[in-house]
Structure formats: structure tokens, C-alpha cells
C-alpha positions in Angstrom: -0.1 -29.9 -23.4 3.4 -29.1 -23.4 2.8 -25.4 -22.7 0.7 -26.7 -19.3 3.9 -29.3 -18.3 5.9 -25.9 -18.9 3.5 -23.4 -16.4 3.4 -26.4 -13.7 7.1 -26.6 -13.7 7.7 -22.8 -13.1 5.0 -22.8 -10.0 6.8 -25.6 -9.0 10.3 -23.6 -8.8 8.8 -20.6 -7.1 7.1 -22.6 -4.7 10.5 -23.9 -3.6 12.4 -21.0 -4.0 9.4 -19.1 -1.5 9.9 -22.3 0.9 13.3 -21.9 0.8 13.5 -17.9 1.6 10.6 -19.1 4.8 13.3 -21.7 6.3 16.1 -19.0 5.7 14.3 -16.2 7.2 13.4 -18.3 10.6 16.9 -19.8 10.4 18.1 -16.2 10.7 15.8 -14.9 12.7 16.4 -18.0 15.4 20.1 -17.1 15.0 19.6 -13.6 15.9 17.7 -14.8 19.1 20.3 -16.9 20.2 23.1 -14.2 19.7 21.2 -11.6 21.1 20.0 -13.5 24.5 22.6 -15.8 26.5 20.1 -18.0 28.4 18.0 -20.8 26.6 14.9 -19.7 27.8 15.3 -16.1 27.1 16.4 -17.5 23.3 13.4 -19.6 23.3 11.3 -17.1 24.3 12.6 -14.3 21.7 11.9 -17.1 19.1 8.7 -17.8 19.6 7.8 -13.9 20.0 10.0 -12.7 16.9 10.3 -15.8 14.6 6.6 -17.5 14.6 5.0 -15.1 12.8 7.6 -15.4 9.8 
């Protein structure tokens, strides 16, 4: 039982590490849009191109 508790921790920590690396990578990626295009709808539009698939 204890060893089960143990292995459903651990998928529990890479789960949220994985979730966290997802957020990151669209965080960055929207960043990159915004720095890259001026205008808010070019920005939006670079997002949505470039950043859904993440």
C-alpha cells in the first residue's frame, strides 16, 4: 500500500511540473509575440498562430 501512496505521489509531481513547463512555454511564447509585433491585433494574431498549438 505504501509503495502505491509512493508511485501516485511521483505522477502527481510530474504532472505539475509538465503543467507548469505548458504555462511557461505559452507565457514565453505570448511574450515573444508581443515584443516582436507593436499593434494589439498583430500580437493577438501571432498568438493565436504561434502559441495555440503549445
Amino acid at each position: 500500500m505504501g509503495q502505491l501512496c509512493f508511485l501516485f505521489a511521483i505522477l502527481l509531481v510530474l504532472v505539475h511540473v509538465k503543467a507548469v513547463r505548458h504555462i511557461e512555454a505559452k507565457y514565453e511564447c505570448g511574450k515573444a509575440c508581443r515584443n516582436k509585433h507593436k499593434g494589439e491585433e498583430e500580437a493577438s494574431d501571432c498568438y493565436r498562430r504561434m502559441c495555440s498549438g503549445l
